[in-house]
Biopython code that builds the backbone (N, CA, C, O; Angstrom):
import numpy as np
from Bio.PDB.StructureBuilder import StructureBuilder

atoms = [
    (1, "UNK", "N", (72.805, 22.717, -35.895)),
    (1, "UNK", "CA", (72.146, 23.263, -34.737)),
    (1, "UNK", "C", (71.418, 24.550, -35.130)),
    (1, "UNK", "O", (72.134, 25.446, -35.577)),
    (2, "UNK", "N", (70.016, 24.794, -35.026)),
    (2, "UNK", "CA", (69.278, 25.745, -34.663)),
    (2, "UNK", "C", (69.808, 26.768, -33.257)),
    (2, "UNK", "O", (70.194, 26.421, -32.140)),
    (3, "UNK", "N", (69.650, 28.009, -33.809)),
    (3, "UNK", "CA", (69.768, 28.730, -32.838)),
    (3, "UNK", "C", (69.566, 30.219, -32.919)),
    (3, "UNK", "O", (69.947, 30.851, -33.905)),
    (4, "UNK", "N", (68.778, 30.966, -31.564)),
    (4, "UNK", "CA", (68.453, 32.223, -31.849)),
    (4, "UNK", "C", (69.855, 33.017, -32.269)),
    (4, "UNK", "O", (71.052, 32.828, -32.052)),
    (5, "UNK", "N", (68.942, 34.160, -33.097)),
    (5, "UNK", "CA", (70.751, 34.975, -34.053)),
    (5, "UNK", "C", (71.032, 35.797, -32.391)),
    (5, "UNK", "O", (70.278, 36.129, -31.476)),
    (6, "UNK", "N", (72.400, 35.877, -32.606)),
    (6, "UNK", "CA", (72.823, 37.058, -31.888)),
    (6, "UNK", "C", (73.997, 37.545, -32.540)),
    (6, "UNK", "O", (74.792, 36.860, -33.184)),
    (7, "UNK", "N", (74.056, 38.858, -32.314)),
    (7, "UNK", "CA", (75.021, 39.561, -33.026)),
    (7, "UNK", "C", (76.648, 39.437, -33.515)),
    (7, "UNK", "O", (77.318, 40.151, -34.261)),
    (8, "UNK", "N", (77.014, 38.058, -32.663)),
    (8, "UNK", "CA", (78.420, 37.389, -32.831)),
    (8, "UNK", "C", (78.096, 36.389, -33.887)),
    (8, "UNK", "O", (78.957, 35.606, -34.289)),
    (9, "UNK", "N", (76.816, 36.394, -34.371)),
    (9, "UNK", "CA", (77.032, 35.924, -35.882)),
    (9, "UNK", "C", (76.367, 36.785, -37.158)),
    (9, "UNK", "O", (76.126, 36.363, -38.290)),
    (10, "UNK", "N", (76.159, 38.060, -36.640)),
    (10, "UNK", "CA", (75.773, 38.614, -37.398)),
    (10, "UNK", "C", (77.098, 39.015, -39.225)),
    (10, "UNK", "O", (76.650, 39.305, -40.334)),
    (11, "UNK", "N", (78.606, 38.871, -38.872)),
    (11, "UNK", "CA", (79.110, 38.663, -40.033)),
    (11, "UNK", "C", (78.919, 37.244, -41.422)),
    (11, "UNK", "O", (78.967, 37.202, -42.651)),
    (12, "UNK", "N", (78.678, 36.206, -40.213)),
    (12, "UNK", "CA", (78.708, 35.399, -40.743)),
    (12, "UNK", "C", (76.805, 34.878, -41.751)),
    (12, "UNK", "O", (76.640, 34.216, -42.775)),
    (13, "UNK", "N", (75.940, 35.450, -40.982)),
    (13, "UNK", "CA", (74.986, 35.920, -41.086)),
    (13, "UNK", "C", (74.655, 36.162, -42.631)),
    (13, "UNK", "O", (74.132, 35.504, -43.531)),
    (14, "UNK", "N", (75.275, 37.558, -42.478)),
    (14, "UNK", "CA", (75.198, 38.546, -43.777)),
    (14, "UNK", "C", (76.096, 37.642, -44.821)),
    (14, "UNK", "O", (75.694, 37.688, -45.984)),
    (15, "UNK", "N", (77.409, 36.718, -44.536)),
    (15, "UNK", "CA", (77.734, 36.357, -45.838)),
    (15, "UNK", "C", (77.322, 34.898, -46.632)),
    (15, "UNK", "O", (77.591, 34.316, -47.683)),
    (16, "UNK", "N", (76.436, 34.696, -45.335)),
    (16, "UNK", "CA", (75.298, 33.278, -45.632)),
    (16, "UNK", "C", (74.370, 33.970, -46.635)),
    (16, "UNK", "O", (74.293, 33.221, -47.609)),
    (17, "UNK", "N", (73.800, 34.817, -46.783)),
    (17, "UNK", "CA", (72.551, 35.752, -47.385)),
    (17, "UNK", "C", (72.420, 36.018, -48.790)),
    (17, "UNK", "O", (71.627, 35.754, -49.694)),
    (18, "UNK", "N", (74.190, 37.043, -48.532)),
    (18, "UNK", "CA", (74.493, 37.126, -49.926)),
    (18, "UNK", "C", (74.806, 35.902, -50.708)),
    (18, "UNK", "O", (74.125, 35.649, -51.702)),
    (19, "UNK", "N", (75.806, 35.099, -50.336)),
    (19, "UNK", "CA", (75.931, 34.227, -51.149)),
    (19, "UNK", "C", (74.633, 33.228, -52.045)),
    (19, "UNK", "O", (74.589, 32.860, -53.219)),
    (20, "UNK", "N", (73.593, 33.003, -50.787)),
    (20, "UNK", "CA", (72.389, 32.559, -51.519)),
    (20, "UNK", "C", (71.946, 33.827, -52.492)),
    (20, "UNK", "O", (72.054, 33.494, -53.672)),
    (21, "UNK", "N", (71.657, 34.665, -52.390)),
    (21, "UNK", "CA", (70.865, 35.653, -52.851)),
    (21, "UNK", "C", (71.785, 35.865, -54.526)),
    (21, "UNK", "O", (71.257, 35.891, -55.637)),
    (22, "UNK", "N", (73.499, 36.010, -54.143)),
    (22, "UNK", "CA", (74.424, 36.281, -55.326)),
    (22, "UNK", "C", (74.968, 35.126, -56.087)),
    (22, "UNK", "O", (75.071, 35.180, -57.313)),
    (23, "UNK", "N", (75.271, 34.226, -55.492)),
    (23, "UNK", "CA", (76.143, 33.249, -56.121)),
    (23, "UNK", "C", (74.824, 32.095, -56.318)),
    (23, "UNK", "O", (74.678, 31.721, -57.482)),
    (24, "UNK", "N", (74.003, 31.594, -55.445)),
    (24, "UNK", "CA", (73.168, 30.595, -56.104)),
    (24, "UNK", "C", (72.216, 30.495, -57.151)),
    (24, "UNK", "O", (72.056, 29.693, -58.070)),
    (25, "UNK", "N", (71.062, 32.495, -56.411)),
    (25, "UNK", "CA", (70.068, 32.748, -57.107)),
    (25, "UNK", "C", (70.328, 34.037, -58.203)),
    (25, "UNK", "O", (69.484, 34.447, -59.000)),
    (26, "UNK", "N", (71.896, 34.636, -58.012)),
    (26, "UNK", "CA", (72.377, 35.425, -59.100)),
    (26, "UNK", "C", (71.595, 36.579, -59.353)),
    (26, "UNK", "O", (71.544, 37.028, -60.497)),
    (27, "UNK", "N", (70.816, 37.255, -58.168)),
    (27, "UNK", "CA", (70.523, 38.655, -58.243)),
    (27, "UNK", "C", (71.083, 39.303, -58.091)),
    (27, "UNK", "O", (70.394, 40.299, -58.312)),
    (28, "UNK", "N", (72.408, 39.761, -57.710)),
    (28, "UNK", "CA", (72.978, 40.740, -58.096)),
    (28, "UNK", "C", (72.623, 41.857, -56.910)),
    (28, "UNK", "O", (72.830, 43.006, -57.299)),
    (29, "UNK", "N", (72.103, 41.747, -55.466)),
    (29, "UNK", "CA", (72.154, 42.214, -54.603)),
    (29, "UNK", "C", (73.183, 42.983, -53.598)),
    (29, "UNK", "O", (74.106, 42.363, -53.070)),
    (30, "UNK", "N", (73.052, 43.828, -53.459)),
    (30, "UNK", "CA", (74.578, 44.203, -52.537)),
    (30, "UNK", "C", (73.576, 44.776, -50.876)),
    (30, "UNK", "O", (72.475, 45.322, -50.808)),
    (31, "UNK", "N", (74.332, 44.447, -49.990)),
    (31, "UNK", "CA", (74.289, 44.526, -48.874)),
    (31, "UNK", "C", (73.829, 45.580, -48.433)),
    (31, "UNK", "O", (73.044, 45.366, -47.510)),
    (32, "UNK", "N", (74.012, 47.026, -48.767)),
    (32, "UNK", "CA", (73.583, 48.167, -48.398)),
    (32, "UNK", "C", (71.833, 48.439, -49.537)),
    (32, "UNK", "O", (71.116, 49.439, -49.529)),
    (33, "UNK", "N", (71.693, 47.475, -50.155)),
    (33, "UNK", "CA", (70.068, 47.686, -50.481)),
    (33, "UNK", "C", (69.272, 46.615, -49.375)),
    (33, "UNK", "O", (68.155, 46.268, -49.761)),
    (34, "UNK", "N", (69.678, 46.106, -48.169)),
    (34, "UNK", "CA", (68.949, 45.683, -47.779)),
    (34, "UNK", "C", (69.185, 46.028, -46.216)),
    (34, "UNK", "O", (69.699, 45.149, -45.524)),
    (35, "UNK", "N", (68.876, 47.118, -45.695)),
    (35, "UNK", "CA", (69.314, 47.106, -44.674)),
    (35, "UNK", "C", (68.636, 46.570, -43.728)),
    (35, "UNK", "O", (69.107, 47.103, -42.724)),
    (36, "UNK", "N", (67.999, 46.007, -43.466)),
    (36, "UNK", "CA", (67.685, 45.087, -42.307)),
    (36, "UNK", "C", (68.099, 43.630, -41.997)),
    (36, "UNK", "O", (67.684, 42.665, -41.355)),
    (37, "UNK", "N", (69.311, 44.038, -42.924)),
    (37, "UNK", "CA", (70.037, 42.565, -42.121)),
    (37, "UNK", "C", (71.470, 42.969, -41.684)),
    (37, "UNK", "O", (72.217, 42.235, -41.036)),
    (38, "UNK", "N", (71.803, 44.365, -42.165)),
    (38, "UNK", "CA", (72.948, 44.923, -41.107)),
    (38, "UNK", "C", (72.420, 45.109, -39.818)),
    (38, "UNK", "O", (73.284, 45.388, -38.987)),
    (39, "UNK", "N", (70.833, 45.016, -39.231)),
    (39, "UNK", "CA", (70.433, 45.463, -38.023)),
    (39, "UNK", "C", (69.601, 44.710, -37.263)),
    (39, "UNK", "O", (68.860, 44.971, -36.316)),
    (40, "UNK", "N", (69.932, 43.489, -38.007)),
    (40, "UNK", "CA", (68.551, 42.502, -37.353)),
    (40, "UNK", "C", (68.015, 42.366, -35.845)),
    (40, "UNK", "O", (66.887, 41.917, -35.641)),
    (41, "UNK", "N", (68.820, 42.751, -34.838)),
    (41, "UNK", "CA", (68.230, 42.915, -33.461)),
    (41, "UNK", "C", (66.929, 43.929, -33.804)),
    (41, "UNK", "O", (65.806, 43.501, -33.535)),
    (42, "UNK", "N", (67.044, 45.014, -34.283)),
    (42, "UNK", "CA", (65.900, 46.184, -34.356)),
    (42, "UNK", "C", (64.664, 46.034, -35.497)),
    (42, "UNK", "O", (63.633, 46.701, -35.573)),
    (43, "UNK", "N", (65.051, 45.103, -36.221)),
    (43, "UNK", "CA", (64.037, 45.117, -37.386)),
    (43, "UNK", "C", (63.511, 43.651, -37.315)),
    (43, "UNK", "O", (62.641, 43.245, -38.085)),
    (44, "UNK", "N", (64.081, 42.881, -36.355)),
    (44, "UNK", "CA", (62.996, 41.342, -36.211)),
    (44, "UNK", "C", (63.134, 41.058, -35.117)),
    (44, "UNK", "O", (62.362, 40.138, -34.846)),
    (45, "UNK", "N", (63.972, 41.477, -33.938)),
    (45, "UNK", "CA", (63.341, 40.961, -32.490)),
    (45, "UNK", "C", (62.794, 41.814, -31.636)),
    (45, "UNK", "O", (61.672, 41.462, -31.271)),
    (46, "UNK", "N", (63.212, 42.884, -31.153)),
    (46, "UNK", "CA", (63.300, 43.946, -30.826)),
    (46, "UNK", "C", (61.739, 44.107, -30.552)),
    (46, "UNK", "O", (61.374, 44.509, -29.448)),
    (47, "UNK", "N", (60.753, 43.777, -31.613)),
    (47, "UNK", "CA", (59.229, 43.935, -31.862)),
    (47, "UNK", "C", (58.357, 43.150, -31.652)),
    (47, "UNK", "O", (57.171, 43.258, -31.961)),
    (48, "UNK", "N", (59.115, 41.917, -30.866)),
    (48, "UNK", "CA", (58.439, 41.088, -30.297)),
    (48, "UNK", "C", (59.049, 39.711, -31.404)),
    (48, "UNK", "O", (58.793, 38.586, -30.975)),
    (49, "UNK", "N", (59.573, 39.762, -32.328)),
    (49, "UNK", "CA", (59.620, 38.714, -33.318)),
    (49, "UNK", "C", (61.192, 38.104, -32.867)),
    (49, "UNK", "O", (61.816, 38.509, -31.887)),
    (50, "UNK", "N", (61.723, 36.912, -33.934)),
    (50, "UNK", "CA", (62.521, 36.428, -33.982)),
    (50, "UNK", "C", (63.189, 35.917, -35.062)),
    (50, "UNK", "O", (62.436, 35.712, -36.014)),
    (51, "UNK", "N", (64.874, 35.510, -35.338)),
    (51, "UNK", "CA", (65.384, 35.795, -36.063)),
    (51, "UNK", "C", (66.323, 34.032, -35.554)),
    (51, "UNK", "O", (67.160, 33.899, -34.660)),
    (52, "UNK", "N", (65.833, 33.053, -36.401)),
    (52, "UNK", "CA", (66.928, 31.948, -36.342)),
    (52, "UNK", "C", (67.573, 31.326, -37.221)),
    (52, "UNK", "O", (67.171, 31.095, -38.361)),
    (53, "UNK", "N", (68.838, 30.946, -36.656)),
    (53, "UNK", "CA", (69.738, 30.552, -37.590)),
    (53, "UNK", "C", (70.616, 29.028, -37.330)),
    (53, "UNK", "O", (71.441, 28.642, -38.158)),
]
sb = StructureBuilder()
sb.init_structure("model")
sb.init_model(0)
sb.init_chain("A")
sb.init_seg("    ")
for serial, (resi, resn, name, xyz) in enumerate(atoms, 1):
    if name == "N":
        sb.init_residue(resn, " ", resi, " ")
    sb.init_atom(name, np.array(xyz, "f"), 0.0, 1.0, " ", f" {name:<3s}", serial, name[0])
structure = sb.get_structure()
């Protein structure tokens, strides 16, 4: 199921992300260099945009 993010999946969210980003594509990313996905209401909807998951 498609569905707009809201913040009761925002943990699960963030450990969907990393894992692609660390374990599939092996960059070596940590969570606090990307902050706009600890805040995604303010940095993709908030501005008119959207954020699905």
């Amino acid at each position: 199921m498609i569905t707009v993010y809201d913040d009761k999946y925002k943990e699960d969210v963030i450990k969907l992300i990393l894992h692609v980003q660390n374990v599939e594509y092996e960059l070596g990313i940590r969570v606090e260099e990307q902050p706009d996905i600890l805040d995604i209401q303010s940095n993709y909807i908030n501005d008119g945009g959207n954020f699905w998951i």
